[in-house]
C-alpha positions in Angstrom: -26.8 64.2 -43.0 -26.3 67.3 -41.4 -23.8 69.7 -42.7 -21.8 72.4 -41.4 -23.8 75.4 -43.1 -27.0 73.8 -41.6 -29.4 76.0 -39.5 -31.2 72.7 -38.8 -31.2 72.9 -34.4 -31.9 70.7 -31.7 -35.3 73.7 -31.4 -36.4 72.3 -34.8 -35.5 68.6 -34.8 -36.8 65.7 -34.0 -35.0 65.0 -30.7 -36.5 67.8 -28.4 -36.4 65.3 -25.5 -32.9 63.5 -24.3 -32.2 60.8 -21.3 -28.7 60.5 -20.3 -28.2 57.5 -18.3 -24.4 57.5 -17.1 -22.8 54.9 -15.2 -22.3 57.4 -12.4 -22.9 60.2 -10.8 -20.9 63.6 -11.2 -18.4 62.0 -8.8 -17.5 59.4 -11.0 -14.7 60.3 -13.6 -15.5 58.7 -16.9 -19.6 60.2 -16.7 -18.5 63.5 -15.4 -16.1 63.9 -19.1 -18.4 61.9 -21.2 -21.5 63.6 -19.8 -22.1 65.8 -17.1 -19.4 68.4 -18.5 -21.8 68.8 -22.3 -24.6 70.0 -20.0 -23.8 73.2 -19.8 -23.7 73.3 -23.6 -27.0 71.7 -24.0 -28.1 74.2 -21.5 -27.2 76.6 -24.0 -28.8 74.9 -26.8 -32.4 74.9 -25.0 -32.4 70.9 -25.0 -35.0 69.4 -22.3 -33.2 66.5 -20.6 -32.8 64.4 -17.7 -29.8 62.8 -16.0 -30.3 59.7 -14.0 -27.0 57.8 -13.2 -26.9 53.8 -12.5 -25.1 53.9 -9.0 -25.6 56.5 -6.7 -22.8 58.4 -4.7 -22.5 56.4 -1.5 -21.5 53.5 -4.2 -19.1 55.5 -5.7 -17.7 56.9 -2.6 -17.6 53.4 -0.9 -15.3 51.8 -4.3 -13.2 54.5 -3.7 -12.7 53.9 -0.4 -12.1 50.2 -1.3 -14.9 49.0 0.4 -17.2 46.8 -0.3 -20.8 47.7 -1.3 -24.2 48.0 0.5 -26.4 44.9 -1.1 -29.4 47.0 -0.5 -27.9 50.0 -2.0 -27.2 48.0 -5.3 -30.0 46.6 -5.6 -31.7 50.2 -5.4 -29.6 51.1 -8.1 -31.1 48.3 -10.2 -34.4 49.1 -9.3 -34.0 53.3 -9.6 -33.0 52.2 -13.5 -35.8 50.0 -13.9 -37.9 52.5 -12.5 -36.8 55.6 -14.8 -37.2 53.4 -18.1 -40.7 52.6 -17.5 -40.8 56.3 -18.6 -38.6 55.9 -21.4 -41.7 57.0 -23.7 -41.6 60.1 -22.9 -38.3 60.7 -24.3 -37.1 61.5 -27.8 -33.6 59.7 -27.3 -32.0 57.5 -24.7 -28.0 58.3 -24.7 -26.8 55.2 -22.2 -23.0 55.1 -21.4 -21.3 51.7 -21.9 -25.0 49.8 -20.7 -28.2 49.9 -18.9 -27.8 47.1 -16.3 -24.3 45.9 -15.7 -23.8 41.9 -15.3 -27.2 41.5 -17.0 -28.2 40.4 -20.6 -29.1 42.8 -22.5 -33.0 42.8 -22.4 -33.8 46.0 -21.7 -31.6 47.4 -24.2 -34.0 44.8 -26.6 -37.0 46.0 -25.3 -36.4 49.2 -26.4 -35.2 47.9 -29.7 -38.5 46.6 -29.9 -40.8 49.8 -29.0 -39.5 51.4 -31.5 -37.2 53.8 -29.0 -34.0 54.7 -30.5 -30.9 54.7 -28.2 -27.3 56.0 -28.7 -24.2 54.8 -26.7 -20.8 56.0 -25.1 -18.0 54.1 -24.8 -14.8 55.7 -23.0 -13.2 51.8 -21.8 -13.7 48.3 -23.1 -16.1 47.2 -21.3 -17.2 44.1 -23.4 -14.1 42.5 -21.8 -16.0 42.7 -18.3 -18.2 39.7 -20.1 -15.7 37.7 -23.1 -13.1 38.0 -20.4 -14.7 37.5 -17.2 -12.9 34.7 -14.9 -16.1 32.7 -14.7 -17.1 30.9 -17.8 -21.2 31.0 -17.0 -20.8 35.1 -17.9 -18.3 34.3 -20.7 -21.1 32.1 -22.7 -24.1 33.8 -21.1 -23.0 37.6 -21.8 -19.6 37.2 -23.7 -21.3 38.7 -26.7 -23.4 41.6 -24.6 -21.6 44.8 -25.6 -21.8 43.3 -29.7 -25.6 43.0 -29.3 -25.8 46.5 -27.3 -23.8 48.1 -29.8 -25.0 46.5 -33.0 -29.0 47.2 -32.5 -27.9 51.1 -31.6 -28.3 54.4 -33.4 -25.3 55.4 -33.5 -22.0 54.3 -31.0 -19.7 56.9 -29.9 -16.3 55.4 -29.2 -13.4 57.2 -27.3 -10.5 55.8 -29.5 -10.2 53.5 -32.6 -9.8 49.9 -30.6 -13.6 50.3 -29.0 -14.5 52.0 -32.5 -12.9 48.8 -33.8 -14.8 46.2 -31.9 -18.2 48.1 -32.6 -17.2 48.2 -36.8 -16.8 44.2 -36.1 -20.0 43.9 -33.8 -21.9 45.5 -36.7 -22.5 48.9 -35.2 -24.3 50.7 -37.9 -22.5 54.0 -37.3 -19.6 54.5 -35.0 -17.7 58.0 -34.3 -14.7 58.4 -32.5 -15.1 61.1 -29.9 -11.9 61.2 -27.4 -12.6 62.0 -23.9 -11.7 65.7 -23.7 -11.4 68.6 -21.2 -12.2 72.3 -20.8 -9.2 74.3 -21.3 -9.5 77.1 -19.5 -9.3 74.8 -16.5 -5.7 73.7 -16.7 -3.4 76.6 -16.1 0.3 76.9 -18.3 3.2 75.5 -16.6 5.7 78.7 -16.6 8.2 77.5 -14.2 10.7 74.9 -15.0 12.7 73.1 -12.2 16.6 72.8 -12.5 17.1 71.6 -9.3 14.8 68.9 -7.3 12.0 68.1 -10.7 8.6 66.2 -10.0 7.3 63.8 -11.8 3.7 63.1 -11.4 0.7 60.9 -12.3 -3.3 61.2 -11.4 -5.4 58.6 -11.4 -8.1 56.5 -9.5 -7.3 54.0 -7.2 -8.0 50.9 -9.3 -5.2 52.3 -11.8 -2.8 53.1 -9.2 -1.1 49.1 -9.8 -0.3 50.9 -13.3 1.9 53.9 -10.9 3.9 50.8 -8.5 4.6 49.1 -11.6 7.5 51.6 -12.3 9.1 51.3 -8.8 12.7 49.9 -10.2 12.7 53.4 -12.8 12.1 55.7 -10.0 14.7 54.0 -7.8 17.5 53.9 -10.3 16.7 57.6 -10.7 16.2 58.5 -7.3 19.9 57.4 -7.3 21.0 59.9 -9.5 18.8 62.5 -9.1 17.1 65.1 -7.1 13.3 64.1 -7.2 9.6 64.0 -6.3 7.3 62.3 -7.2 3.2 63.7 -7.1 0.4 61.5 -6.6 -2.7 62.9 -7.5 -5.6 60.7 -6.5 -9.4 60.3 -4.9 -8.7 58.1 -1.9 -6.6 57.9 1.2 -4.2 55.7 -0.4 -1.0 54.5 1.7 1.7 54.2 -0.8 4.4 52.3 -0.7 8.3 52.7 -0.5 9.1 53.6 -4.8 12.4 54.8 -4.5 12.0 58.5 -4.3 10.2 61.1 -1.9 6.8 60.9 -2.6 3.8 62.9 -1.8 0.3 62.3 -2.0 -1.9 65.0 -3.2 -6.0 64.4 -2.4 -7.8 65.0 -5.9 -9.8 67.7 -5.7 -12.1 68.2 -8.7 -11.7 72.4 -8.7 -8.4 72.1 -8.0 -7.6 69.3 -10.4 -5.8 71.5 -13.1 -3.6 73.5 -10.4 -2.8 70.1 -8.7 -1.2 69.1 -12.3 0.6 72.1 -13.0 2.7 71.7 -10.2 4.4 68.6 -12.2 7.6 69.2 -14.1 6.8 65.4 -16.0 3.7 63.8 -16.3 3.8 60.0 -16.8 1.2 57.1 -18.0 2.5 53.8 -17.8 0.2 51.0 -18.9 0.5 47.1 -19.5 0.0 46.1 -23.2 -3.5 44.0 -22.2 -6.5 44.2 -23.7 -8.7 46.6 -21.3 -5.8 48.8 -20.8 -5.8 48.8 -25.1 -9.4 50.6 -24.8 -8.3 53.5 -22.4 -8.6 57.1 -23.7 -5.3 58.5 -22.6 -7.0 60.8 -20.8 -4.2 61.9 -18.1 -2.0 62.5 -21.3 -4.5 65.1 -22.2 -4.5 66.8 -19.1 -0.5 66.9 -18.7 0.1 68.6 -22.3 -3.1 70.9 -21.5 -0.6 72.2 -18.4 2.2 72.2 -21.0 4.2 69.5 -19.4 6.1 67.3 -21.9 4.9 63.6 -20.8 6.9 59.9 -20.5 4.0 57.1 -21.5 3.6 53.6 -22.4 2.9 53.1 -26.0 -0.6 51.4 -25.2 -3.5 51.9 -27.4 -4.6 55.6 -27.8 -1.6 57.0 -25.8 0.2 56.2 -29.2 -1.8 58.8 -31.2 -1.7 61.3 -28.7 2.1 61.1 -27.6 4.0 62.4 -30.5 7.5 61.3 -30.0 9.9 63.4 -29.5 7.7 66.4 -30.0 5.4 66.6 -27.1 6.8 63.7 -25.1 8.4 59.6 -25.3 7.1 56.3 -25.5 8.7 54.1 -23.6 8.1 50.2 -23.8 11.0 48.8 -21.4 12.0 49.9 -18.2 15.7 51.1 -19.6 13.4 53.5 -22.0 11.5 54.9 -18.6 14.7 55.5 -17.0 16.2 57.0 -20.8 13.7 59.7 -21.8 12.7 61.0 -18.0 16.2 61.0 -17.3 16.5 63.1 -20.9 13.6 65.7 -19.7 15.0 65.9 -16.0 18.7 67.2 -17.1 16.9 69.5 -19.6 14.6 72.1 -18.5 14.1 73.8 -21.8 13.6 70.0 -23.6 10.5 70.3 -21.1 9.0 73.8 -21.1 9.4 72.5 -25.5 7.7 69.3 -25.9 5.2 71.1 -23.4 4.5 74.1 -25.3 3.4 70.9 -28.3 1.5 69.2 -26.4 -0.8 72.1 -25.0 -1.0 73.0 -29.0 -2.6 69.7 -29.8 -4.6 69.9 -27.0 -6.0 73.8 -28.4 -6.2 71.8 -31.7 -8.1 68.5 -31.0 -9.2 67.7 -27.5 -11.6 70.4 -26.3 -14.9 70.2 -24.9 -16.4 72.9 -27.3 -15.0 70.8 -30.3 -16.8 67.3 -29.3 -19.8 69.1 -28.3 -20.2 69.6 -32.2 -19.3 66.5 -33.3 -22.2 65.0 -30.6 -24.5 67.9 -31.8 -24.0 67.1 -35.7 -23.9 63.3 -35.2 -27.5 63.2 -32.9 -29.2 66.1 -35.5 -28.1 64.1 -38.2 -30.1 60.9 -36.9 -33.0 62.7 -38.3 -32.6 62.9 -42.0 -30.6 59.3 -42.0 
């Protein structure tokens, strides 16, 4: 092992040479945070590299417009990662996020296995439910047991909380780290203005987790009642939203934007069903609220439980009479808010920082050598 006092550098170790193979392209959230924003650091550290995503942009842009996908265009995405493994020799270390070929077996995963070619994967969602879950029983017994195999024949598994670092400890992962998905700081500007009049309350998210947003359409109208509010809807596609209760607005995500968009919140929310993909998410929207200072209302769902510290930078609420409780509690109280805020942007300083998990990555890939 590697420790902290070590000079030993990517310059003089064994893994001069890195693939990244993400899911997506810059475009596409989880990669972007679990790969594409290190790159700048490897930069730094003089690491030759290459990035080759699965799907390609006009796939990602097409899911977010909720339509469906090109046939020819998917299968070129098969075929592009077919195409850049047949190079795979060339390459010191293969980082794949989540897997190489989704809704396949895992035989090229084996094949490397086989030459020799050691590979190290990301996890920031549980995917494995994709295949033990899957509404068809063919994938259940065919590739129920896909991620295990993935994760149990890898280097080393980087999880984003401790359910997926769970299920790799069972699936025999030989070494698993828990590395949250994280942000850069410096992007998210301080909340210094607190509403006492009309107070927003906002969310972000992708279109396939707005269903978690509607869910809470009887708090915001039993509010809406009461109060003076807004609600902000930060997300990629040209979503139509329905009737919740309260004025709403939708705000079009814009990636250099993104942290501006969020400070304009006076609440930032993450409700969530107690199910078992939701279980593996990285409560990543959490992260960005407090890193605006903005005291947060969430579900107490899987990692939003370690990162929401009740009653100090936010509430967990698990019924709707707890929803309509604690934001009622931060929308009468403006200094409650700008105090649970100030918290939650320290434990965002203290733990969930790109520069911090770029050393954990860095220590836990050197350290591959002298295992």
């Amino acid at each position: 092992m590697v420790d902290g006092n070590s000079e030993f550098t990517i310059q003089n170790s064994e893994f001069k040479k890195i693939l990244f193979l993400p899911k997506y392209p810059h475009l596409g959230a989880s990669s972007r945070l679990r790969t594409y924003q290190y790159l700048a650091l490897w930069d730094q550290e003089g690491l030759d590299y290459q990035v080759s995503s699965f799907f390609n942009e006009p796939y990602l842009k097409r899911f977010y417009l909720g339509k469906r996908h090109h046939p020819f265009n998917l299968l070129f995405c098969y075929f592009r990662r077919f195409w850049i493994l047949l190079g795979a020799w060339r390459y010191d270390l293969i980082y794949i996020e989540k897997e190489l070929f989704p809704f396949l077996p895992s035989y090229a995963e084996w094949v490397l296995e086989k030459l020799g070619k050691g590979y190290v994967v990301d996890y920031d969602d549980a995917v494995f439910h994709n295949y033990d879950s899957h509404s068809n029983p063919l994938i259940r017994s065919w590739m129920g047991d896909k991620i295990s195999w993935v994760m149990r024949h890898s280097h080393l598994v980087f999880a984003g909380n401790s359910y997926l670092k769970s299920y790799a400890e069972e699936a025999g992962a030989e070494r698993v780290i828990i590395l949250p998905t994280v942000i850069r700081v410096e992007k998210y500007p301080i909340k210094t203005t607190h509403n006492l009049r009309k107070v927003s309350i906002g969310w972000i998210g992708s279109p396939t987790t707005l269903k978690y947003l509607l869910a809470l359409e009887p708090v915001f109208r039993r509010l809406g009642n009461k109060h003076d509010l807004e609600l902000l809807v930060i997300n990629a596609a040209n979503t139509i939203l329905p009737d919740l209760g309260i004025p709403t607005r939708l705000i079009p995500w814009e990636e250099h934007k993104e942290g501006n968009q969020i400070s304009d919140f006076d609440i930032g929310i993450m409700p969530l069903p107690d199910d078992d993909w939701e279980r593996g998410k990285c409560a990543y929207k959490l992260i960005q609220y407090m890193a605006c200072a903005l005291p947060v209302v969430a579900a107490p769902v899987g990692m939003n439980q370690d990162v929401v510290q009740h009653g100090i930078n936010g509430y967990l609420a698990g019924t709707e009479q707890e929803w309509v409780d604690y934001l009622e509690k931060l929308i009468l109280d403006p200094q409650l808010r700008q105090d649970l805020g100030k918290n939650g942007r320290a434990l965002v300083e203290e733990k969930y920082i790109v520069e911090k998990n770029f050393q954990i990555i860095k220590k836990a890939i050197l350290s591959l050598n002298k295992a």
